[in-house]
N, C-alpha and C positions, 0 to 999 in steps of 0.2 A: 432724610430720616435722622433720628436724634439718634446719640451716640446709645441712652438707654434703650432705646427698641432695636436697634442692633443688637443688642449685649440680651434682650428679651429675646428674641427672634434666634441666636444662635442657642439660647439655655434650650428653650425647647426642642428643637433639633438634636441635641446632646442627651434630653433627657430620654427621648425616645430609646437610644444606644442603651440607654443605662439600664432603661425597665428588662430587659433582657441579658445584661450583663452578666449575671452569675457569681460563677468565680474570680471572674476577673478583677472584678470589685476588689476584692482580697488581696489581687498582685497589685492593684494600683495603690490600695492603704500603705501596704508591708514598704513601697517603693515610696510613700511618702516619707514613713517611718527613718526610713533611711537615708534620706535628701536631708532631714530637720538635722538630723547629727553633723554630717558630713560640711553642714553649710550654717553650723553653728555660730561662728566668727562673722558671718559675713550679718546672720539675724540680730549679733549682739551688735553689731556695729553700727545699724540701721536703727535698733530699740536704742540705741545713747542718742542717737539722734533726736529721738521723741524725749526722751529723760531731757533732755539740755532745753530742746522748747520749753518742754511741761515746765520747769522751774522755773525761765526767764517769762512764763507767765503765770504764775504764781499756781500751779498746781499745786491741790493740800498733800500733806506726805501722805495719806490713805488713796487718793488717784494715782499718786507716782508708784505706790505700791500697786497697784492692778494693772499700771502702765507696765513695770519692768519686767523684762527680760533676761534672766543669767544663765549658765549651762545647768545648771538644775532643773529651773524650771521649764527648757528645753527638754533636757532630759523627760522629766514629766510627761511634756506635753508627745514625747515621740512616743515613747510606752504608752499612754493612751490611746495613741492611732492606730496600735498593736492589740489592744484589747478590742476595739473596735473591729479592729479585722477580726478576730478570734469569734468574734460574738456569733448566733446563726441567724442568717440571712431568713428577715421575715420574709421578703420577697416572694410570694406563690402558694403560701402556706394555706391550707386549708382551714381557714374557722369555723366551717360549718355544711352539711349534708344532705339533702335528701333525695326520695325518690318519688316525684306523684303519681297518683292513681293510673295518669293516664302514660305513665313508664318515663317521661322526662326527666335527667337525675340532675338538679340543680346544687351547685356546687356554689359558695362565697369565699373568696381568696384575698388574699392582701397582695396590693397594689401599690408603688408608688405614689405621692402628691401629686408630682410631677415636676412645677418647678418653684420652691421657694427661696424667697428675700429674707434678707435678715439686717433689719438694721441695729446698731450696737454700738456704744460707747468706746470708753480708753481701756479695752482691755484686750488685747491683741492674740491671746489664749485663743479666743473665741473664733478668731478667721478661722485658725487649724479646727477648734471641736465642731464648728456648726460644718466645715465643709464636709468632714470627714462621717459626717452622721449623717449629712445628706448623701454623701456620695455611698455608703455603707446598705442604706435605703432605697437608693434606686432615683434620686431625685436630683436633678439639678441647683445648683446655688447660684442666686447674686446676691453677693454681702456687699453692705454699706456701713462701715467703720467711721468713728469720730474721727474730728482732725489730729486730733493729737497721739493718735495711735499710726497715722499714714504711711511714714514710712516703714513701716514695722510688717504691716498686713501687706503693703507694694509688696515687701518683700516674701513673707511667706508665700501670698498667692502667687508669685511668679514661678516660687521652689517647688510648691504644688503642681501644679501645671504642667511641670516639665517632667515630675514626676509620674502623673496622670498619664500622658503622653506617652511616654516609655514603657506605659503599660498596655500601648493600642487604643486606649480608649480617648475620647474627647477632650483636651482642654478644656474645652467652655464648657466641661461640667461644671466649673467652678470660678466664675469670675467676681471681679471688686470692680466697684465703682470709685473712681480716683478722685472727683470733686465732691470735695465735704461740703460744700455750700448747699443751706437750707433748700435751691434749688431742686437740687439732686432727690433729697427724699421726698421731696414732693411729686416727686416723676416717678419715683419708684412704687411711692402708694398708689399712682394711679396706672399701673402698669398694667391694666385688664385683661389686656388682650394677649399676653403671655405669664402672665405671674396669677399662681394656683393660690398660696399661700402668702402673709405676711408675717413674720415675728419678731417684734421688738425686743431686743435687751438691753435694760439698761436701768438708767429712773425712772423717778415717776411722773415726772415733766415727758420726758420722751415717750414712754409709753401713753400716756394722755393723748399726747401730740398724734402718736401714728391711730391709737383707736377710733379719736375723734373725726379722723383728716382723712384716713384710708376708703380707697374706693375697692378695694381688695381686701378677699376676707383676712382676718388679723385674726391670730391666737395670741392671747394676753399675758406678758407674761411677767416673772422679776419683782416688780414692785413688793417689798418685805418689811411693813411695819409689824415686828414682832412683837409677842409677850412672855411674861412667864410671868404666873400666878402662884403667889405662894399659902396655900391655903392653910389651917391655923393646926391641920393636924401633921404639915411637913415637917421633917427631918431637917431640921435649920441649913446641918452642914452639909449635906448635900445641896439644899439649897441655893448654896454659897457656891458650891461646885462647880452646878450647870450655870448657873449664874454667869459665873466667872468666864465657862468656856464660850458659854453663849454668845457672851458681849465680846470678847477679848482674843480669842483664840483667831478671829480674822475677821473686825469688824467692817472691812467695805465691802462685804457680802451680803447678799438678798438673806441669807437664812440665819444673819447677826439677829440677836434681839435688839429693841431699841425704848421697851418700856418693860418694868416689871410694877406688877400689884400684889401688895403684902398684906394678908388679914389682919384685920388692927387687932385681934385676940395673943396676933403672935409675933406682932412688928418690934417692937418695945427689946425683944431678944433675939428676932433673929436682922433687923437692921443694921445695927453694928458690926456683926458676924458676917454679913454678904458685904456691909463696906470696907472691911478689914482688906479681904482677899481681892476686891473692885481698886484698891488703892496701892493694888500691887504693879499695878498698871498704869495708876493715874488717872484713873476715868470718871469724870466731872457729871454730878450728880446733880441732875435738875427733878425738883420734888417737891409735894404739896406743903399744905402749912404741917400738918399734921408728923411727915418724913423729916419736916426740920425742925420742929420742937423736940424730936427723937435724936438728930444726927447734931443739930447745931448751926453753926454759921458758913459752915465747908456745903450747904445745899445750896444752890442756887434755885430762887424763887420760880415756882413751874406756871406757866400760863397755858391756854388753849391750845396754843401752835405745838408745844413739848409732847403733848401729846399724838400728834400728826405726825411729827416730824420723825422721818428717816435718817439721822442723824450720819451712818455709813462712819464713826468714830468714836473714840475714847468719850462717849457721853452715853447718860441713859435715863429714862423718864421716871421718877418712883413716886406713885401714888399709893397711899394705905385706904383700903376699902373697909366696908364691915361686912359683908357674905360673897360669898361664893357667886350668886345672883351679880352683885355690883360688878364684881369682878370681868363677868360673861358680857352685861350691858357695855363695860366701859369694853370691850373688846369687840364688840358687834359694831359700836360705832366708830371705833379709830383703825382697825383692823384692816389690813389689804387683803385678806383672805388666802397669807403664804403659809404661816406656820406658828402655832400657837402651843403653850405646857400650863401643863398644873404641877406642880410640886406635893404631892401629899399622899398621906398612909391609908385615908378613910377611900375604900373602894366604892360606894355609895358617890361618893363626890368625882370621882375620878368617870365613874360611867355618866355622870350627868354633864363633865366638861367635854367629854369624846362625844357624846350626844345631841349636845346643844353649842357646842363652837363650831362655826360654817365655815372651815378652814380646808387646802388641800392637806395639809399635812397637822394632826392634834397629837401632842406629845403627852403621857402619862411617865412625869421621872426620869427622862430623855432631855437631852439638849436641842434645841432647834437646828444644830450647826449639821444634823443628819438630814435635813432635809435635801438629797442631792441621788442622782442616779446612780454612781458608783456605791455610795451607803447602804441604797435599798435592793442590790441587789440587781440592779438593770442595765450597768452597764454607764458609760458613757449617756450624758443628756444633753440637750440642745438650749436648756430652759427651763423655768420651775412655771408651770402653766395654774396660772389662780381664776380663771375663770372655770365655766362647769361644762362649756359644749367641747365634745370632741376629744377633749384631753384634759386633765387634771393634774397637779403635780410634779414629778420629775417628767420630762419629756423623751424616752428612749427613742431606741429604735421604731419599737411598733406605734408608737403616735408619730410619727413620720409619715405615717403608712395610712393610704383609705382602702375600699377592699370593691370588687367586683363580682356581680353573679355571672359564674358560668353555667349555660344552661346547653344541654346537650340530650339529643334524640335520636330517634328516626323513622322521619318525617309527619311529625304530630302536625296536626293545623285545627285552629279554635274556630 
C-alpha cells in the first residue's frame, strides 16, 4: 500500500472520532494553543532552517516574508487557535425543519466534510490554521506543504499531534505529507477513495494545476488579481489611501491589489496624489501610454501580461479608462473573481459596480485588504473561495461543513 493511502485510510478512521467529538475538540485547540508557545524555540529554529534554504535559493524578500516565522507571529498564530476554540461548534446544528402531512419530522443538520486535503505553498501559518479549522469542524486533515516551508510544517504538525493526543483524541486527525515531490500531489488529487474534499492554496500556477488535474472535488481558491477603480467623482485622497493600504500594507497576499483604473476625467489630479503616498514605499508602477504622459519617465511601459499578472509586490498596473463601463469590462476580463473597489461619491455608480462586478468580495470605499474571515466577522478561515459552488469568499467554519436530513417517525411506510 502507498504511504498516501495509509495516511488516507487512517484520516478516515480519525474523522469518524471527530464527527462526534464535541467538546473535546475545544480541549484539543486550547492544548494546541499551548504546545505552539511552549515550543516556540524549537519552531523558530526549524523556520531558520527554511529562511537559510529560501535565500541560498533565491527566494524573493516577499516569499521569505510569508516563509518566516518569529515569536510574534507565533504568538499570533497560537491566539488564533484560541479564537477558533472560542468560536461555536457548527457541528449538529439545525438549519432547517419540518413536519409532513403524514407526521415524519425531517430535520437538516450540519455535518462534517469528512476528510480534506490542503495543498499550499511557503507559508507555514497555514499547516496551524487549515488544521485547526479542520479539526474545529469535525474533519480530518492531510496537508501537503511546499518544499521550502518543510521543515517548519515537520515541525508544527508533529507539536499538533502530540498535542491532539493528550487530548484523547486521534493524531491522524491531522497529518503532513513529507515528500514535496510533484509526485506526491499528484497522489493526493487522486485520492478517491478517502479524500471528501480538495483545497488548494496558493498561486495561480498551483491552483490551475490541482483544478485541472484533480480527480477529487476541488474548492478553488486564493488566486487575487485585484482592482481598485478610481471613478471621476472620487475623493482623490482617500483614494490615495486605500490605494496605498491595498497595495502596500502586505503585498504577498491574495487580497493585495495588483491593478488600479483611474477615470481619465479625474487622473491628471489624482495620479500624482496616489503616486506621491505609492513612492513612499517604492512601488514600481507599470502603466498605459496615457498614465505616463501624466506621471513621466518613472512608469514603466504596460503590456498585456501587466495586466494578468499577480505581481504578490512593490509593483502595480495603472491604466486610465474613460467610464465607469471600461472600467467593469477591463475587470471582467483580467479579474480572478477575489476582490474588487470603486472609489467614489456618485451612489448611482457605486450600486452599478456592486451589481455588475462578478466578484466574491466588491468593495464601495473599503480597501480589499478586508477581504479575510477574521475582518468579516467569521472567525478564523481556511481560504478565500472565488468560485460560486458551495462556498464563496472567506472560507469559516460552516463552509467546512455539508449538512444531512434527519428524518424521524413512527413507523410510516410509502
Amino acid at each position: 500500500m502507498r504511504i498516501i493511502d495509509e495516511m488516507g485510510k487512517k484520516a478516515k478512521i480519525a474523522s469518524r472520532q471527530l464527527a462526534t467529538a464535541g467538546e473535546q475538540k475545544n480541549t484539543a485547540l486550547k492544548a494546541i494553543a499551548d504546545a505552539l508557545m511552549a515550543n516556540k524555540e524549537r519552531i523558530i529554529e526549524a523556520n531558520n532552517t527554511d529562511l537559510e534554504n529560501g535565500r541560498a535559493n533565491g527566494l524573493s524578500a516577499s516569499l521569505l516574508d510569508r516563509l518566516k516565522l518569529d515569536e510574534g507571529r507565533i504568538k499570533g498564530v497560537s491566539e488564533g487557535v484560541l479564537e477558533v476554540a472560542a468560536l461555536p461548534d457548527p457541528i449538529g446544528t439545525v438549519i432547517s425543519g419540518s413536519t409532513r402531512p403524514n407526521g415524519m419530522e425531517i430535520t437538516k443538520v450540519r455535518v462534517p466534510l469528512g476528510v480534506i486535503g490542503i495543498i499550499f505553498e511557503a507559508r507555514p501559518n497555514v499547516t496551524v490554521d487549515a488544521a485547526v479549522l479542520c479539526l474545529k469542524s469535525g474533519n480530518a486533515v492531510i496537508l501537503r506543504g511546499g518544499k521550502e516551508a518543510i521543515n517548519s510544517n515537520k515541525c508544527l504538525t508533529a507539536i499538533m499531534q502530540d498535542a491532539i493526543e493528550s487530548a484523547g483524541l486521534d493524531r491522524n486527525c491531522v497529518q503532513l505529507i513529507e515528500d514535496t515531490t510533484r509526485q506526491s500531489s499528484v497522489e493526493l488529487m487522486e485520492l478517491t477513495e478517502y479524500l471528501d474534499v480538495l483545497i488548494p492554496r496558493g498561486g495561480k500556477g498551483l491552483i490551475r494545476a490541482v483544478v485541472e488535474n484533480a480527480k477529487v472535488p476541488v474548492i478553488e481558491t486564493g488566486a487575487g488579481n485585484c482592482h481598485v477603480f478610481v471613478d471621476e467623482s472620487a475623493d482623490i485622497n482617500m483614494a490615495a489611501d486605500i490605494i496605498y493600504n491595498a497595495k502596500t500594507s502586505r503585498p504577498s497576499v491574495c487580497n493585495a491589489i495588483e491593478t488600479i483604473l483611474v477615470h481619465e476625467n479625474i487622473a491628471e489630479k489624482a495620479l500624482p496624489v496616489i503616486k506621491a503616498r505609492l513612492d513612499e514605499k517604492n512601488v514600481e508602477l507599470h502603466g498605459c501610454e496615457k498614465t505616463a504622459a501624466i506621471l513621466g519617465d518613472c512608469v514603466v511601459p504596460a503590456d498585456e501580461s501587466d495586466w494578468e499578472t499577480e505581481y504578490l509586490d512593490y509593483k502595480l498596473a495603472v491604466k486610465v479608462v474613460s467610464s465607469i463601463d471600461e472600467a467593469m469590462d477591463h475587470i471582467a476580463k483580467y479579474s480572478t473573481g477575489h476582490s474588487e473597489c470603486i472609489v467614489t461619491q456618485n451612489y448611482k455608480n457605486a450600486k452599478l459596480f456592486t451589481s455588475t462586478v462578478d466578484s466574491a468580495a466588491v468593495y464601495v470605499n473599503v480597501s480589499t485588504r478586508f477581504t479575510d474571515g477574521g475582518m468579516f466577522g467569521l472567525g478564523a478561515e481556511i481560504g478565500i473561495s472565488t468560485q460560486k459552488l458551495h462556498a464563496r469568499g472567506p472560507m469559516g467554519l460552516n463552509e467546512l461543513t455539508s449538512m444531512k436530513f434527519v428524518i424521524e417517525g413512527d413507523g410510516q411506510i410509502r
